[in-house]
N, C-alpha and C positions, 0 to 999 in steps of 0.2 A: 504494500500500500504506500502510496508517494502523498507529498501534501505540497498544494500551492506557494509557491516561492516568488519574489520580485527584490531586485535589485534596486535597490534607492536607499539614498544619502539619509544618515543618520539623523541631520535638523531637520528636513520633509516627513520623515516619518513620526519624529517626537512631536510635529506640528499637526498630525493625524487626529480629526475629530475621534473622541472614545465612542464607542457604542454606549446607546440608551440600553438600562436592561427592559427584561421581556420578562414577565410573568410563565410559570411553564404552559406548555399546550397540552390539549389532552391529547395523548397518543393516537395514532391513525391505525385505523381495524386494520385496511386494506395492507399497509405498508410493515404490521407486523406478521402475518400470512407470507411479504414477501424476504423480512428478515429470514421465517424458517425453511423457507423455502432454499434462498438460498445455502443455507447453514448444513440443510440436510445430508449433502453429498459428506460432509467433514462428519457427522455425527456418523452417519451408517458406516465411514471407513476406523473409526473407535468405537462400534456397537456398544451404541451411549446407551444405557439406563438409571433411573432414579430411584430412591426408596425415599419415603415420608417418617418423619416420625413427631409424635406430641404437635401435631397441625391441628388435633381439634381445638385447642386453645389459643389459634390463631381466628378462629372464627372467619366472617366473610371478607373482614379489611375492610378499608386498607390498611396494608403493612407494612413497615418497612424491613425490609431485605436486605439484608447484610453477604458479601461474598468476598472469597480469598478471589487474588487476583493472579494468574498465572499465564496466560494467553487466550489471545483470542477466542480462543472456542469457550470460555468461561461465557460469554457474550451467548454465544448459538448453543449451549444447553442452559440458557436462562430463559431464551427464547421457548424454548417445549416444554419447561418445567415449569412456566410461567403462561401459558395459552390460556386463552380466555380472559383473561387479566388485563385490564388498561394498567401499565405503569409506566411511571418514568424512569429515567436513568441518569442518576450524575455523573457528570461525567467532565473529564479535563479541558478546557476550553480550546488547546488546538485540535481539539477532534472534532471544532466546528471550521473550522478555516478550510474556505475556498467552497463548503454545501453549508453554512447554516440553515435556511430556510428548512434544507430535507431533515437536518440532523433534528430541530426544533419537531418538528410534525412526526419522526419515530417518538420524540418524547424525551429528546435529552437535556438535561438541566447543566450548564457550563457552569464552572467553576477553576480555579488556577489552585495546579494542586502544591500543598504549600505552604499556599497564604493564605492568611487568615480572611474570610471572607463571611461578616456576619451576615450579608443579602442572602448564602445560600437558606439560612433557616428560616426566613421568611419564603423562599421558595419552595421549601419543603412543607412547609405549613400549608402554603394555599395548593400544592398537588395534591395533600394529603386531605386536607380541610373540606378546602374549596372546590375542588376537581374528582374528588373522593377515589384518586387513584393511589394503586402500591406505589413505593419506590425503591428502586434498588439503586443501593449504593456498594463501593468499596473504598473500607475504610483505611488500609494500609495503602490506599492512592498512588501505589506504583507495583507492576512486576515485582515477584519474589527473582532475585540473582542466582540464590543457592536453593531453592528448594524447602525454604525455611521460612517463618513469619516474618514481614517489616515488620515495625512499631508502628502504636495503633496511637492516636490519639489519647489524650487524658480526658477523667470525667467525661467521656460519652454518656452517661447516666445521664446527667445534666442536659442533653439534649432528647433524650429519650421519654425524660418525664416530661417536657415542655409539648413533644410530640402526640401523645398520649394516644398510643398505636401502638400493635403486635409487634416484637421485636423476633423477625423471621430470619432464618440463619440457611447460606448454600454453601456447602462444602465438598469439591470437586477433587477428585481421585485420577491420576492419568494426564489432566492439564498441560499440567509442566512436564514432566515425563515427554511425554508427546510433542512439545514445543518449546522447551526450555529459553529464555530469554540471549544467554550466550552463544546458541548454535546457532546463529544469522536463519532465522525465521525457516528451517530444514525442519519438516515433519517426518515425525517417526511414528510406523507401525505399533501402535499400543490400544488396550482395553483402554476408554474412560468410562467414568459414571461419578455420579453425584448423591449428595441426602440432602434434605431441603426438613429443618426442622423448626418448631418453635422455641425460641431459646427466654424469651418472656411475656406471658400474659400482660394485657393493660394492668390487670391488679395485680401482679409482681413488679412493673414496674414501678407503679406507686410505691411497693411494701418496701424495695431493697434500697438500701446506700448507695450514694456515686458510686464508693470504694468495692460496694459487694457487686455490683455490674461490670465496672471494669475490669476484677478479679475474674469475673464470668467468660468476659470478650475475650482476655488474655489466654483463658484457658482454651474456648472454642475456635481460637485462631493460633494453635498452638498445632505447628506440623512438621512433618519433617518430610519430602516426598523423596530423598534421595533412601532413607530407612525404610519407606513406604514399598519403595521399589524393592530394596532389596529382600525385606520380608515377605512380599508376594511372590517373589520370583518371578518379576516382571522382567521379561529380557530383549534388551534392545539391539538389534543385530545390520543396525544400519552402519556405512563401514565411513561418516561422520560425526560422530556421534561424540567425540572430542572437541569437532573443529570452534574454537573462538573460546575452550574453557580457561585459556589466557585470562580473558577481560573478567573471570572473578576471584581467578586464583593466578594474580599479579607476580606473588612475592616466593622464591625458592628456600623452602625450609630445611634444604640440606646447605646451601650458600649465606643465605639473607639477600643475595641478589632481585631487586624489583625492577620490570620491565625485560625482564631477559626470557620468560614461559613463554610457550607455544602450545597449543592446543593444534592436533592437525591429524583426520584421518580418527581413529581410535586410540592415536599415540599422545604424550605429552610430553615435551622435553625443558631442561633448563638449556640453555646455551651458551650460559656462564660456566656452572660448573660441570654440562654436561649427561645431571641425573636425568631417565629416562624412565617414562610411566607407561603405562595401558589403562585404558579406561577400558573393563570387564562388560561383558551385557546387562549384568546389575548395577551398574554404575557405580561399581568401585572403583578406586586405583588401585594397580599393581604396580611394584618398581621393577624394571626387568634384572636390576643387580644389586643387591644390599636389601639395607632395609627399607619398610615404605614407611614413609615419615606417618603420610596421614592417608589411608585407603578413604577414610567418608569423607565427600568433600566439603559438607558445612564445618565438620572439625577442622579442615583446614583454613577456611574460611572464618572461623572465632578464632584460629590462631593469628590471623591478619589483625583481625579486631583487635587483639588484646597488646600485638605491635606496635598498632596506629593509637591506641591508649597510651602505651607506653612510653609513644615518642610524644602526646600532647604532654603528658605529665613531666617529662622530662625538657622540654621546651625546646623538642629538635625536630616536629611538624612544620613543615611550610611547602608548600606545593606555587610552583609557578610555571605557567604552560601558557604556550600562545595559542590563541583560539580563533576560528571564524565566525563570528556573531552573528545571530538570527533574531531580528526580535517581532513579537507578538502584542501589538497595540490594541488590534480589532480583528474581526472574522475575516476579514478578505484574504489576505496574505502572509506567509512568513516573510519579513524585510530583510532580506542581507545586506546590513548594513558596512563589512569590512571585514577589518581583523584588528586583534588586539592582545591583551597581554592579562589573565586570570589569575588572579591569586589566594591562597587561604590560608589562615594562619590561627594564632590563636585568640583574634580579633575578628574571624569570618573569612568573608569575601572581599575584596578588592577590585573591581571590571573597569580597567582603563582601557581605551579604542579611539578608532574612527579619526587618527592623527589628532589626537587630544579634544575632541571633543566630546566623547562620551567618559564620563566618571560614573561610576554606581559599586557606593559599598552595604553590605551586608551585616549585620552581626550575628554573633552565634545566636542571640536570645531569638532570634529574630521567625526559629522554626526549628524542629526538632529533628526533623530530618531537609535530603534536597530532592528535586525529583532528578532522576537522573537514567540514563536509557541506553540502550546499544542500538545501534545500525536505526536511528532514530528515523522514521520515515520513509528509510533508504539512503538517508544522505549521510549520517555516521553517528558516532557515540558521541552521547552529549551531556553535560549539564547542563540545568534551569535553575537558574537566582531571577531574584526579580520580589516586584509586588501589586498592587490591584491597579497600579498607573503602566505601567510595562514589566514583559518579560523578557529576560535575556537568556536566548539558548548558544550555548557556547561548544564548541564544537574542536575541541583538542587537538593539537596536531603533535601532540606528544602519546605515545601507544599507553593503553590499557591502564587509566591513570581516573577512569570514572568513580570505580566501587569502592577504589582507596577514599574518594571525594567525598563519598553518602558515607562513607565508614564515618571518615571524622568529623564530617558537621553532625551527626547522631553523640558520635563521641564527647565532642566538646559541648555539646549544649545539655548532655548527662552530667559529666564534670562542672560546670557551668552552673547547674539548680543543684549538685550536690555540694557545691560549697559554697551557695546563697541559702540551702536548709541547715549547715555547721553556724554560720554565722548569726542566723533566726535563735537555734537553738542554745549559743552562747550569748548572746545578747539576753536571752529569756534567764537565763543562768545567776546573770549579773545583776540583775533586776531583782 
């Protein structure tokens, strides 16, 4: 899938009237018949099926719908597990650029994922309210990397009680497996299916704490699909099945070398110090000589984590890459406005460009995690900074330097409220 692009100057496009917002529409019968329609051919080639469960205490709705986010086809078994159903969909706001009118009339509700955006819950209100439609949302707002949950927002409760609707829960098996965000958009032979359940009554919402629902979310979006896989014995025997696991397993933990992996084929290699892996049809690693540091690869991937931790707390984080700048004002187009020079540190972001004319800094408080993508549209891996006046997608011309990116803005803005809660709590001390 490609997205509209135009070439214009940096001042033209900040001088860009913003869009008025739009109330959501009510979804179009015709045009979600034509969603499953076309989704079909992908469902019958994973002989998709669903199970229910605890749905009689969702009652007739509307609901809101809660879903992990793993590829596309999470979209086209929402579609059949949802028939009959007027709902909307939130959804990230360049997935209206270049068709909003159609995207509007499926039913989708834009939003920047992100940023803080208090208009989305007034539009969730009048879908829900006013239009008496479901709506499904996802609340980890980007692709899982490894097969594993992003962070979820805090206090969702808090928006759950204001909603006062069934809190409906989809959780898809095979997703990722099938299309893992790293393999450049290459499908694989695999079972999917889903369960679609009720995870709170209107009157457990009332009953439970912020803290007992977010304890709830945390648990019901707790997965692992690469553990998934391998306890099914689901086996993947397509012969790329490696290619691109570079871009989330950066860093070689027999060297420390970062930017030197290669994902290529079913093989993985470092090219610094040379170790050599297999990626198994269970999606293990294997190393073909010694030992294997890390056969699962979210283990290897929390051992990234707890690097890119290590280096905030020790003050030796800093990331600077030159990027090609995309930015997102309005539905029409993504603007290539140039290139420039991205940085992060323990201060955030930094986005200088456009031969000095664009400046844009960021702070850590400023979101808990980034969105951030591979083979982004087709045009390449990207980060997104930004907030409700513009977006800037930035576009690395330095290799596999994304997931290190969402590592540390997650990182630093944990470190960040855990020693603004040290301070609360010695301040309280003193008192």
């Amino acid at each position: 899938m490609k997205i509209k692009t135009t070439v214009k100057p940096y001042r033209e496009v900040m001088a860009l009237p913003r869009p008025n917002h739009k109330l959501p529409h009510k979804p179009s019968r015709i045009l979600a018949g034509i969603i499953r329609l076309v989704g079909a051919g992908d469902l019958k080639d994973v002989n998709f099926s669903y199970t229910e469960k605890d749905m009689e205490k969702a009652g007739d709705g509307p609901w809101l719908i809660l879903m992990n986010h793993s590829s596309f086809l999470d979209l086209e078994m929402a579609a059949v597990m949802l028939k009959g159903r007027p709902y909307n969909i939130v959804c990230t706001s360049d997935g209206l650029v270049g068709k909003e009118a159609l995207m509007r009339q499926i039913g989708c509700i834009p939003t920047q994922k992100f940023v803080t955006d208090i208009g989305l819950i007034g539009d969730l209100k009048y879908a829900l309210q006013t239009n008496k439609n479901s709506v499904l949302m996802y609340p980890e707002a980007s692709y899982s990397f490894d097969g594993t949950a992003t962070p979820l927002p805090r206090k969702m409760g808090i928006l759950f009680k204001g909603l006062k609707v069934p809190i409906v829960m989809i959780t898809t098996y095979g997703s990722f497996t099938r299309d893992p965000l790293y393999n450049n958009l290459q499908k694989r032979k695999v079972t999917a299916s889903a369960t679609i359940e009720c995870l709170f009554s209107v009157d457990e919402v009332a009953e439970k704490s912020v803290a007992e629902i977010d304890e709830l979310l945390d648990r019901a979006f707790s997965f692992d699909y690469f553990k998934w896989q391998k306890e099914n014995r689901i086996e993947v025997h397509e012969p790329f099945r490696a290619d691109g696991l570079n871009r989330i397993l950066y860093k070689c933990p027999d060297c420390g070398k970062e930017g030197e992996t290669e994902g290529r084929g079913i093989g993985f290699v470092c090219r610094n110090c040379g170790k050599k892996y297999t990626l198994n049809p269970l999606g293990q690693l294997e190393a073909e000589e010694g030992p294997t540091a890390f056969s699962h690869i979210p283990d290897w991937y929390a051992w990234e984590r707890s690097a890119v931790r290590e280096e905030i707390l020790s003050d030796r984080y800093a990331l600077e890459t030159e990027v090609d700048i995309g930015l997102v004002v309005d539905f029409k187009a993504v603007y290539m406005v140039g290139s420039g020079v991205l940085k992060h540190g323990k201060d955030g972001f930094v986005l200088d460009g456009c031969d000095g004319e664009l400046h844009y800094e960021q702070p850590v408080s400023a979101t808990y995690s980034i969105y951030s993508d591979y083979f982004w549209y087709e045009i390449g891996d990207v980060i997104c900074i930004g907030n409700q006046d513009c977006l800037y997608y930035c576009f690395p011309k330095q290799k596999d330097i994304v997931a290190k990116a969402r590592i540390a803005a997650e990182e630093l803005y944990k470190i960040a409220r855990e020693n603004k809660a040290k301070l609360r709590r010695r301040k309280e001390l003193c008192e």
